[in-house]
N, C-alpha and C positions, 0 to 999 in steps of 0.2 A: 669844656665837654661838648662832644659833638650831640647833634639832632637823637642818632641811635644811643648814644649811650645815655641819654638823657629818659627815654623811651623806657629803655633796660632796668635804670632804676626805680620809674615809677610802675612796672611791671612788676616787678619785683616786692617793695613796698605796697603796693596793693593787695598780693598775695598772700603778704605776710601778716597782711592789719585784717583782711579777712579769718585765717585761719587762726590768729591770734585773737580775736573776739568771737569765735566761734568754740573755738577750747574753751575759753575762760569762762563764759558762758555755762558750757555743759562740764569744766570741773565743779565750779560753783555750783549748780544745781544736783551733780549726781556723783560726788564726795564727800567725803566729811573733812576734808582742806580747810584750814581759815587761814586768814590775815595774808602775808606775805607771800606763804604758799603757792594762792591760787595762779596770783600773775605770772609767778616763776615757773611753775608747771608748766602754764597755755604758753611762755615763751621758747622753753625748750622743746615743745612737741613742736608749734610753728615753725623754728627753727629748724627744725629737722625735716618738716613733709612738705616746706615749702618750695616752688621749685628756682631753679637761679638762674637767672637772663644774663647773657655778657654779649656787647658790642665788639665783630674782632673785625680788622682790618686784613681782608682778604684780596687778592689779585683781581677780581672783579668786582672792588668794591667794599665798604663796609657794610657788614651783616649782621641780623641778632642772629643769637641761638640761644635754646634753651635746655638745660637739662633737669632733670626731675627723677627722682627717686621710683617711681612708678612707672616709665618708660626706658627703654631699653636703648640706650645710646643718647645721641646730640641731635635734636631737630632745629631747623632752621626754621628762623618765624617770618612773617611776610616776605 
């Protein structure tokens, strides 16, 4: 794995372990969810609003970019 994609993932996993204990969180406090539930909920929603870094191999070089559910197309990161 190179430097960026390396980058990619922990970008990535950050974002998910945020939004994943931030759901789980407020399912647990403002549903009536128990047991099993709760995790799977905060997984699915994280899964879905969080956004996804990929390392690509471009003509000037390798780049990240990121896309996200809330933004309108691929932005390039650094």
């Amino acid at each position: 794995m190179t430097k960026l994609e390396v980058r990619a993932f922990l970008y990535q996993l950050g974002c998910f372990a945020i939004l994943f204990i931030s759901v789980r969180y407020l399912v647990a406090v403002y549903t009536h969810l128990t047991g099993l539930w709760i995790p799977m909920t905060a997984f699915v929603v994280a899964t879905l609003l969080s956004p996804k870094f990929k390392a690509i191999k471009t003509q000037e070089g390798e780049r990240l970019f990121m896309k996200w559910i809330f933004m309108k197309g691929v932005r390039e990161i650094g």
